[in-house]
C-alpha positions as CSV (number, residue, x, y, z in Angstrom):
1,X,10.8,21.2,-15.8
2,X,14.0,19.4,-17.2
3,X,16.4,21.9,-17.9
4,X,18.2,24.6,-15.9
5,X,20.0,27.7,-17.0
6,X,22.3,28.9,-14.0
7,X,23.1,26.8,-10.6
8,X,24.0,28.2,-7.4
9,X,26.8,26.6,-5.2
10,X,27.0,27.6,-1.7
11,X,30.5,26.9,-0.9
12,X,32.3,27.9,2.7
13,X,34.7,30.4,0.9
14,X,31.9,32.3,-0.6
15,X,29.0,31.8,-3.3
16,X,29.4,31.0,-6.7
17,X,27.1,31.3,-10.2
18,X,27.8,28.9,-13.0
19,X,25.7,28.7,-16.2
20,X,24.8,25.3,-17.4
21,X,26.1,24.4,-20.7
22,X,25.0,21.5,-21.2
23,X,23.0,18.8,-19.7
24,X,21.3,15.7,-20.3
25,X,17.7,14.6,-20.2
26,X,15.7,13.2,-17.5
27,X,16.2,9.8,-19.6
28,X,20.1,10.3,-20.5
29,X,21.0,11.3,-16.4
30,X,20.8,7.3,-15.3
31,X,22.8,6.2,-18.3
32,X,26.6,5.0,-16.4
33,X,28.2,6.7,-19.0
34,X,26.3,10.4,-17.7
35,X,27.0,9.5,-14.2
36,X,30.9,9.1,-15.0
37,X,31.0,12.4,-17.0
38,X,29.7,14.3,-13.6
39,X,33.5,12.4,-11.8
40,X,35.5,13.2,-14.9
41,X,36.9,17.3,-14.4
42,X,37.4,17.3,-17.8
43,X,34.3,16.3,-19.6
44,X,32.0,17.9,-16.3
45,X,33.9,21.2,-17.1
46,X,32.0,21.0,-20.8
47,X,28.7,21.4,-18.9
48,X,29.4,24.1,-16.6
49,X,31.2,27.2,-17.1
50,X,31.9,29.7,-13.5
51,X,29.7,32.8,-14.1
52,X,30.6,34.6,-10.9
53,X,32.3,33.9,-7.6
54,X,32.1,36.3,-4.7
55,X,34.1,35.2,-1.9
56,X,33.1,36.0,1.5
57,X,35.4,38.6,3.1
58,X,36.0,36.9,6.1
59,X,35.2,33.7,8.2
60,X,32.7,36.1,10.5
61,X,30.8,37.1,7.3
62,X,30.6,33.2,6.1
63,X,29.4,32.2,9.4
64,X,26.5,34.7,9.1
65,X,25.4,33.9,5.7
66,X,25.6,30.0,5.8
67,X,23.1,30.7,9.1
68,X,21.0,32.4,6.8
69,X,20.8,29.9,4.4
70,X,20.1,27.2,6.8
71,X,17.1,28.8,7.7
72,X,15.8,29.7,4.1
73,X,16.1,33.3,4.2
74,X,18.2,35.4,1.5
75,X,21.0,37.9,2.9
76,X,21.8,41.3,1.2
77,X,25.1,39.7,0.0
78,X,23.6,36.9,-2.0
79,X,21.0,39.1,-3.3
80,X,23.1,41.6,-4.7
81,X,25.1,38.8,-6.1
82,X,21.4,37.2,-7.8
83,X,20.9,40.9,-9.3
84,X,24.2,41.6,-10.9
85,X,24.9,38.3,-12.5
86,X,21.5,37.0,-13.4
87,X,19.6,38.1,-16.6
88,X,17.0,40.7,-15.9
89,X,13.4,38.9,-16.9
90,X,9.8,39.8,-15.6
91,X,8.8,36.3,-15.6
92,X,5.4,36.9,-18.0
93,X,7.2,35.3,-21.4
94,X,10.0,33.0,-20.4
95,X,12.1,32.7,-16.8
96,X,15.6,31.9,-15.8
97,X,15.6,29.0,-14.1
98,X,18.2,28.7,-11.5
99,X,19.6,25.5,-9.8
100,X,19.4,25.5,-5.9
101,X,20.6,22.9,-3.2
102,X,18.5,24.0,-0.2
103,X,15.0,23.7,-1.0
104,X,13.8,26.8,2.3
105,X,16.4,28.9,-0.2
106,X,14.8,28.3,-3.1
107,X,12.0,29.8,-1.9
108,X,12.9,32.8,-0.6
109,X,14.5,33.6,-3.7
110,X,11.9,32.8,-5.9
111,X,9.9,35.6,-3.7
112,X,12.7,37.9,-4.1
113,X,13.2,37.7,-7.8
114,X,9.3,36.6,-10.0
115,X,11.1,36.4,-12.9
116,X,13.2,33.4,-11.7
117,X,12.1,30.0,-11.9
118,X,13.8,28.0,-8.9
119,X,14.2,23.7,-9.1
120,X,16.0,21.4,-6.1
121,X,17.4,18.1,-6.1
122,X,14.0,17.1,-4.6
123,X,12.3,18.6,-8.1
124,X,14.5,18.2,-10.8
125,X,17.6,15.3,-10.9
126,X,19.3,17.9,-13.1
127,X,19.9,20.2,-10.1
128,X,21.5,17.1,-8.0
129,X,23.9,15.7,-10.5
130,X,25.0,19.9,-11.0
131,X,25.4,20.5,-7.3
132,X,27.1,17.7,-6.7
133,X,29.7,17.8,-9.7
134,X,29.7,21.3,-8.5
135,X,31.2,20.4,-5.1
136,X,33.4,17.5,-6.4
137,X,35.4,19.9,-8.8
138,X,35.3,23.3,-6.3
139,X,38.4,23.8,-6.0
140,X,39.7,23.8,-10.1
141,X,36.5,25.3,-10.8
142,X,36.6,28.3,-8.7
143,X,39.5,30.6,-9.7
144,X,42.5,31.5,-7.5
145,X,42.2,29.0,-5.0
146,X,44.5,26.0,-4.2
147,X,43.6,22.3,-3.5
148,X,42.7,21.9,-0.6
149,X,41.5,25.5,0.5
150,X,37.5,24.6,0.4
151,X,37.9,21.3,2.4
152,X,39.6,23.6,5.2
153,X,37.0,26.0,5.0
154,X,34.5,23.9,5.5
155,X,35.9,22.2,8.2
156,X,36.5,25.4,10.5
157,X,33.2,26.4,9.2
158,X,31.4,23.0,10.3
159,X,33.3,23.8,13.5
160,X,32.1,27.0,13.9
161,X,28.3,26.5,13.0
162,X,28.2,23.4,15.3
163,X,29.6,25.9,18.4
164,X,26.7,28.2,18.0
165,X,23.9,25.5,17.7
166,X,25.1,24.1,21.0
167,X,25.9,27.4,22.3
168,X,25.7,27.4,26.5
169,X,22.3,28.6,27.4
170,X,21.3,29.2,30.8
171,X,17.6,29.5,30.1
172,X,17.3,26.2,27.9
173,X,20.1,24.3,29.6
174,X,17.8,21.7,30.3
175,X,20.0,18.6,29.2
176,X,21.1,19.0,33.0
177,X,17.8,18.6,34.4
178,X,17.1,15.0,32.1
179,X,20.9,13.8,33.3
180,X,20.3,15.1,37.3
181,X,16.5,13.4,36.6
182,X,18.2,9.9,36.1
183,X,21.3,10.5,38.4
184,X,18.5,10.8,41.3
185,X,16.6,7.5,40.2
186,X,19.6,5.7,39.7
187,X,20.6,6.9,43.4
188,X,17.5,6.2,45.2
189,X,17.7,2.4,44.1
190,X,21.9,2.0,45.2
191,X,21.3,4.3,48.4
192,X,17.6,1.7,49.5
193,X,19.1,-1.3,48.6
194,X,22.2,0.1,50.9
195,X,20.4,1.3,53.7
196,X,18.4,-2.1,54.1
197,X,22.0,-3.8,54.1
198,X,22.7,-1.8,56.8
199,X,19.8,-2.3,58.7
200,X,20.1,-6.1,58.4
201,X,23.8,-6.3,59.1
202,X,23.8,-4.5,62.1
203,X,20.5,-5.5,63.4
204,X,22.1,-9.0,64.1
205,X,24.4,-6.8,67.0
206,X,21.2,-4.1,68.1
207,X,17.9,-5.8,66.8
208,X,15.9,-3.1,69.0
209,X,17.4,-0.5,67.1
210,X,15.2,-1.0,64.2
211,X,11.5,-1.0,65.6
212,X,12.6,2.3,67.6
213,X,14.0,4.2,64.5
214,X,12.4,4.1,61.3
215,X,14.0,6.6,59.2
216,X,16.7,4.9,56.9
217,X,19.0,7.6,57.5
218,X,19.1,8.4,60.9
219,X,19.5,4.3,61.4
220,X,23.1,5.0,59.7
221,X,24.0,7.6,61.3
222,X,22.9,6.3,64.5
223,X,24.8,3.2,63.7
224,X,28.2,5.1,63.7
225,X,27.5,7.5,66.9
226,X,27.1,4.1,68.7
227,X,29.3,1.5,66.9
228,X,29.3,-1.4,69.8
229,X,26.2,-1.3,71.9
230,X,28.3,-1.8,75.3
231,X,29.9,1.4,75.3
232,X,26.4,3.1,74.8
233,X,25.4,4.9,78.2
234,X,23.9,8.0,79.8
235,X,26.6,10.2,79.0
236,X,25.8,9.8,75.4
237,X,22.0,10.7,75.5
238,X,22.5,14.1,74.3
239,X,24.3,13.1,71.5
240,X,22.0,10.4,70.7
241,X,19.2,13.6,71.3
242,X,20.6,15.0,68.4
243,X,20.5,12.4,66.3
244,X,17.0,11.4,66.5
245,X,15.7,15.2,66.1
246,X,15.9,16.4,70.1
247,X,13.8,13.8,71.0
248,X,15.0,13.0,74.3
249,X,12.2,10.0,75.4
250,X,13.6,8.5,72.3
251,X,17.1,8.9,72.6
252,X,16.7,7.5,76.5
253,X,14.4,4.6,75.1
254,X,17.7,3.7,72.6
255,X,20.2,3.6,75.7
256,X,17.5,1.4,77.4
257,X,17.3,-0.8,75.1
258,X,21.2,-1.4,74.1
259,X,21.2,-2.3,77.9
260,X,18.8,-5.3,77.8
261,X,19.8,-5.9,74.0
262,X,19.0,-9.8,72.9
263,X,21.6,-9.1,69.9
264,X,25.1,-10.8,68.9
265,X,28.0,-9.6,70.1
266,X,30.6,-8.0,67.5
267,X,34.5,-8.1,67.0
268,X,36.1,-4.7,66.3
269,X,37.0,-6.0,62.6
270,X,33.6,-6.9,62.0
271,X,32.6,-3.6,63.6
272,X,34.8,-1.6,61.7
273,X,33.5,-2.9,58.2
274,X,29.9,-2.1,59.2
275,X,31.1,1.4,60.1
276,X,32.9,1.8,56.8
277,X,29.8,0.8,55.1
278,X,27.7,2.9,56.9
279,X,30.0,5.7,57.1
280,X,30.1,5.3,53.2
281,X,25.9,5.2,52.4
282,X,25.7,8.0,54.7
283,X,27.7,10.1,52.5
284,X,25.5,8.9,49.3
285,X,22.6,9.6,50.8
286,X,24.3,12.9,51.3
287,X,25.0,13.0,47.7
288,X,21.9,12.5,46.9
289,X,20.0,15.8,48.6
290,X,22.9,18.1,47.3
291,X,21.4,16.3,43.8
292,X,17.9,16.8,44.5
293,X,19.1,20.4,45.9
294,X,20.3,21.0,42.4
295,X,17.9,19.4,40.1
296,X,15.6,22.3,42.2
297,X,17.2,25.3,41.2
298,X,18.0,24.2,37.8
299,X,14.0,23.0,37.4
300,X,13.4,26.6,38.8
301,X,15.6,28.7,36.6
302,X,14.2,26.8,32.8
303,X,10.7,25.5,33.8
304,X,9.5,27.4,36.6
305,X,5.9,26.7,35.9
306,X,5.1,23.5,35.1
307,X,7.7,22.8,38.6
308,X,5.0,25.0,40.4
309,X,2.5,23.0,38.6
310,X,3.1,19.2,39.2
311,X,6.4,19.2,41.9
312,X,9.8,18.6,40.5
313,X,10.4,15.3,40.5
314,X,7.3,14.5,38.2
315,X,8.5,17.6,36.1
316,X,11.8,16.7,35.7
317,X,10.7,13.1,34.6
318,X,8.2,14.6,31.6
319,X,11.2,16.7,30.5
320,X,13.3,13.9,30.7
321,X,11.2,11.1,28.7
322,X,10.2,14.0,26.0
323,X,14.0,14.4,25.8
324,X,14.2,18.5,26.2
325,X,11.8,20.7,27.0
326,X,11.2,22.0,23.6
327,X,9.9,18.6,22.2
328,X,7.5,18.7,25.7
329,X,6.1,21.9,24.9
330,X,4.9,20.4,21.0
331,X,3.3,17.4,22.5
332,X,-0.8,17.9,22.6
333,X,-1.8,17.3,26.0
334,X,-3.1,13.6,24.8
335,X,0.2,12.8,24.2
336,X,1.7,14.0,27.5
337,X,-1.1,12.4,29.2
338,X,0.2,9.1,28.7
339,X,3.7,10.0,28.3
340,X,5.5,7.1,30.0
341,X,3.0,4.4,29.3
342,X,3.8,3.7,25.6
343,X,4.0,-0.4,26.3
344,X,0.6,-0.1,27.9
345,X,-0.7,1.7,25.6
346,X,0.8,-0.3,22.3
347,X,-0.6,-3.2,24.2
348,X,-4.0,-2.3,24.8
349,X,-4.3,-0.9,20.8
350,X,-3.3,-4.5,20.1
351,X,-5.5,-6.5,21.8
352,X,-8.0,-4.1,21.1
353,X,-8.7,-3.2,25.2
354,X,-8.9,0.3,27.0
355,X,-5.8,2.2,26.1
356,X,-4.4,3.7,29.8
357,X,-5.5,6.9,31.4
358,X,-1.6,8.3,32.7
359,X,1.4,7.4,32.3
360,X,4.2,9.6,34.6
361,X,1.7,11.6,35.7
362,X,0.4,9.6,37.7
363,X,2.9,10.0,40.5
364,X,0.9,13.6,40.7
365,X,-0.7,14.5,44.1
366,X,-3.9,15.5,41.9
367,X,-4.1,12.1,40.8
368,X,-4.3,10.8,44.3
369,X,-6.4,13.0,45.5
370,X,-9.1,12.6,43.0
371,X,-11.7,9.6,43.4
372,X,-11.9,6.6,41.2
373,X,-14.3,7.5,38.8
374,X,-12.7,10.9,38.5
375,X,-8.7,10.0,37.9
376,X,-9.3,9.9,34.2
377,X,-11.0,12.9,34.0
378,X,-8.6,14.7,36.0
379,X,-5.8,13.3,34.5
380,X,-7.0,14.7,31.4
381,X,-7.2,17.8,33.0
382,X,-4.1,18.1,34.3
383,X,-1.9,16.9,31.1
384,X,-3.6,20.1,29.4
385,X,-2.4,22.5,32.2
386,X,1.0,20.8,31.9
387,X,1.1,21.4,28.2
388,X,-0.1,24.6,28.8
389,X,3.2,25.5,31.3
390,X,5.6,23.6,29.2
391,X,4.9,25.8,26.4
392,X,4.7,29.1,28.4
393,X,8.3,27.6,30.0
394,X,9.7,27.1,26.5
395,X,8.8,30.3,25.2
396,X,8.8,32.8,27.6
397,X,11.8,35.4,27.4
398,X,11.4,36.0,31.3
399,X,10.0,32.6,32.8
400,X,7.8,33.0,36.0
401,X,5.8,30.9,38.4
402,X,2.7,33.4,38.0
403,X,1.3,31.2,35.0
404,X,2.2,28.0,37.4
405,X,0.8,28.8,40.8
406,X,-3.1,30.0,38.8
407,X,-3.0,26.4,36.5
408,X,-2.3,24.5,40.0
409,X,-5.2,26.8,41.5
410,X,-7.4,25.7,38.5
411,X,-6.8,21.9,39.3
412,X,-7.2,22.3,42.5
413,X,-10.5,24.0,42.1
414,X,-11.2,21.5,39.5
415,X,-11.0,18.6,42.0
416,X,-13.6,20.7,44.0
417,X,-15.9,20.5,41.7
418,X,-15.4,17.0,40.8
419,X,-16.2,16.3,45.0
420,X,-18.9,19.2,46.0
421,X,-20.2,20.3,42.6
422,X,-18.7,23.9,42.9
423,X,-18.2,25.6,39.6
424,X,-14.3,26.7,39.2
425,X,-13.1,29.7,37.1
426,X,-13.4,30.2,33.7
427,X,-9.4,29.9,32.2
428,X,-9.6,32.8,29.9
429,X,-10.6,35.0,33.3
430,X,-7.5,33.2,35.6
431,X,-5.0,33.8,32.6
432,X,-6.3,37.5,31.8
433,X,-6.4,38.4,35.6
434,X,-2.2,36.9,35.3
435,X,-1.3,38.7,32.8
436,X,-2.8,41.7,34.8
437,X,-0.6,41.1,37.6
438,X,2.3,40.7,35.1
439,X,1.8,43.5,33.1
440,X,1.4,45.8,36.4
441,X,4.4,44.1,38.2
442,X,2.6,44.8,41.7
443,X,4.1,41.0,43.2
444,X,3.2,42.5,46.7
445,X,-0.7,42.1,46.0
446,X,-0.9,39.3,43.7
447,X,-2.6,37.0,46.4
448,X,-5.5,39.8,46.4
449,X,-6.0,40.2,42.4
450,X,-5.3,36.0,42.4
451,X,-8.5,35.6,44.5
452,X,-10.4,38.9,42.8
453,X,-9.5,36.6,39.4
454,X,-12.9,34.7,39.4
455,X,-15.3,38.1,40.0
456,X,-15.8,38.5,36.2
457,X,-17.1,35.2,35.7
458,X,-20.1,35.5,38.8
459,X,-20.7,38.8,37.3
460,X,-21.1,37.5,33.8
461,X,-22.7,34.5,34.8
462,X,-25.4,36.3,36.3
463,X,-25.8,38.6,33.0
464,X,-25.6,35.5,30.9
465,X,-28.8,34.1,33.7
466,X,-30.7,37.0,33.2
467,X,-30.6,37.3,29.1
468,X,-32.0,33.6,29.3
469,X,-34.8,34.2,31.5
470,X,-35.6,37.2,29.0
471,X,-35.6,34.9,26.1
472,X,-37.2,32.1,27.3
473,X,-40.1,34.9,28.3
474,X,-40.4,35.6,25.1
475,X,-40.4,32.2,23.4
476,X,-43.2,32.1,25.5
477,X,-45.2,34.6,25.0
478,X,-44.6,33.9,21.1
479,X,-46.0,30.6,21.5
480,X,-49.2,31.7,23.2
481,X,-49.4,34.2,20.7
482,X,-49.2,31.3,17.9
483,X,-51.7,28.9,18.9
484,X,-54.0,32.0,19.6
485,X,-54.2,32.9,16.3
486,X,-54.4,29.0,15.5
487,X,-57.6,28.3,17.5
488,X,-60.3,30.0,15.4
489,X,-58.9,27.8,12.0
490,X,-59.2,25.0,14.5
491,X,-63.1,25.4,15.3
492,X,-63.7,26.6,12.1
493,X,-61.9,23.1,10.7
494,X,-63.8,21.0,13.6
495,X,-67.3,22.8,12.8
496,X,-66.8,21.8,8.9
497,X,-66.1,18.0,10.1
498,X,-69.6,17.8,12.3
499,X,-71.6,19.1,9.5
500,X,-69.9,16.8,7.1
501,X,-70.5,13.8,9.5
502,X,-74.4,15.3,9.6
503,X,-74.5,15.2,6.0
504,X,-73.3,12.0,5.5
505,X,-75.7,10.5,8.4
506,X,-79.0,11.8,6.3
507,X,-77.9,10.0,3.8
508,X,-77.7,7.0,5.2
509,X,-81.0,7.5,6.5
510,X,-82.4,7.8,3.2
């Protein structure tokens, strides 16, 4: 269509009509001349004369309607605006076609009004070169407003409209979870790398130290409860007991051994540099489980089940590589799959070689668990119960572990099968004997119904077992029936043959 009759301006203070003049051809619009009238106030003011301007009666009512446009549907306001300003056609004969900027808009209106004809930027150039003349000249075309007045709307309007989108939610806050998620990866390669320092520093003063403890942090803080291996003694065992988890045989094997000790000796500068440092990873590594602490509730407040499902850490890495858990949730489970392996999996398209089976997934204990030849399988497996949790996380008004704790139970019973050939519950059985348990909020015997869940499949498998015996009996007895009634044509045909074959044996006799 190349011509429009009104356009529609959405402006911050309120909406505005104008009826189109004038306007050039599809042709004449790229002329330079055409695209200079649009800048010029005066000669763009030829084309377009203001039909109606309702301003918005206050920045609470703007807010609410510019939402409204964003998301294509038509509010009361601007449709009582449409109806009192707009000629009155049925549509059957001719149409007014109207000028809109936002194409979602355009639609609704156009199912609001049949006798309007709606054209976009995307549809018609006219509509483009209108709008934005339109906007260029707002505030001379639109009456009793100063210079200046639209651009400040706007602002506090753009203001506005970007505090809702990002609005505080406590249920979708998961932009914590992705930045916690990398805090604690970037932590537990600073607090390793620290720990091993320590161990390697002050194993040159107590080398027996480290074959006797093996946890990382208990070595630190061991290393600053004893500081200079002569002044360890008996009257310290208890504290050293208390270190190493009550363990007294150990505690009495560390005194032991810092009496025979093969080590260096220390200065007290040197000493008290290594107890600095140690003093100093200690309180990282401290850091670092108030972190982890954290990253659990939050993981347990916005995706309760697919934390249930696969652990947290793994969780919190999907989340974190999909970027929110929104985009997670519209991955197909192919795509989660190998979410995390995108190099592999580029690679293996181009050199033509198997594409990989997981990517972060991997780190799963279901993975581990599972047998060689079964990883893939179960990896496939799992990704579709992780899709299946995301989504329920996502969209869930009231998020609960129920969904999480029977898709874990499925895997699990899914790696049974894969090792002793038991047949796990169907899915539509598990979910419907959740949503049960949901639906009757009795949390106290949930473990009861949960084990109950698979009944309706034994019961239906052995209906299902018992209308398949009764057809195949009567397949069978069809068949006999058949080549009963087939027999007598088939001695009749064989007794023709013989006295054909007599027949033709006199004759050759003759």
């Amino acid at each position: 269509m190349s011509h429009i009759d009104y356009a529609l301006y959405e402006s911050p203070v309120g909406y505005a009509l104008f009826k189109v003049v004038h306007q050039q051809d599809a042709v004449g619009l790229k002329l330079k001349e055409t695209q200079a009238a649009v800048n010029d106030l005066a000669k763009f003011g030829k084309m377009v004369k203001l039909a109606n301007f309702s301003p918005f009666r206050g920045h609470v009512e703007a807010l609410e309607n510019i939402n409204l446009v964003t998301e294509g549907i038509v509010s009361d306001y601007l449709k009582s605006v449409l109806e009192l300003n707009l000629p009155q056609t049925s549509g059957k004969k001719s149409k007014v076609v109207l000028g809109v900027s936002e194409k979602n808009l355009a639609g609704a209106i156009k199912g609001i009004f049949p006798g309007l004809e709606c054209e976009t930027a995307d549809t018609s150039d006219i509509v483009g070169d209108v709008i934005r003349g339109i906007r260029l000249h707002a505030d001379k075309l639109l009456g009793g407003l100063k210079y200046g007045d639209v651009e400040k709307a706007g602002l506090g309007m753009g203001h506005a409209y970007s505090r809702a989108k990002v609005k505080f939610s406590v249920t979708r806050n998961d932009n914590h979870i992705i930045q916690a998620s990398a805090t604690i990866d970037f932590q537990d390669k600073g607090v390793n790398q620290f720990f091993m320092r320590v161990r390697e520093w002050y194993g040159w003063h107590f080398p027996e130290l480290i074959k006797i403890v093996s946890d990382n942090y208990t070595y630190c803080k061991l290393v600053l409860a004893i500081g200079d291996k002569k002044s360890l003694n008996d009257d310290k065992l208890h504290d050293i007991a208390l270190l190493v988890g009550e363990d007294g045989e150990k505690a009495q094997a560390i005194i032991d051994a810092a009496k025979v000790s093969m080590g260096l000796d220390i200065s007290a500068a040197d000493l008290e540099i290594v107890h600095g440092f140690a003093e100093a990873v200690v309180k990282q590594a401290d850091n670092r489980k108030s972190t982890s602490a954290y990253l659990e509730k939050k993981m347990s407040d916005i995706a309760p089940n697919l934390q249930t499902l696969i652990g947290t850490p793994v969780a919190a890495r999907l989340i974190s590589h999909a970027g929110s858990l929104t985009n997670l949730s519209k991955y197909p489970a192919s795509t989660l799959q190998i979410l995390g392996a995108e190099k592999a999996l580029f690679r293996a398209l181009k050199s033509k070689s198997n594409t990989p089976k997981y990517g972060l997934i991997y780190h799963s204990s279901f993975i581990g668990k599972a047998g060689p030849k079964n990883k893939g399988r179960i990896s496939r497996y799992l990704a579709n119960k992780c899709s299946m949790a995301s989504r329920i996380d996502n969209f869930s008004e009231e998020p609960s572990t129920r969904f999480g704790e029977a898709l874990k139970q499925q895997v699990e019973d899914r790696l049974e099968f894969y090792a002793t050939g038991k047949k796990p519950a169907k899915n539509a059985d598990v979910m419907k004997g959740v949503m049960d348990i949901i639906d009757d909020g009795d949390d106290a015997g949930s473990d009861e119904e949960m084990a109950d869940a698979p009944e309706p499949e034994t019961k239906k498998s052995k209906k299902d077992k018992k209308d398949k015996k009764e057809k195949k009996e009567k397949k069978e007895k069809k068949r006999k029936r058949d080549e009963e009634e087939a027999a007598p044509v088939k001695e009749a045909d064989g007794e023709k043959k013989k006295k054909k074959k007599r027949k033709s044996k006199a004759a050759d006799d003759e």
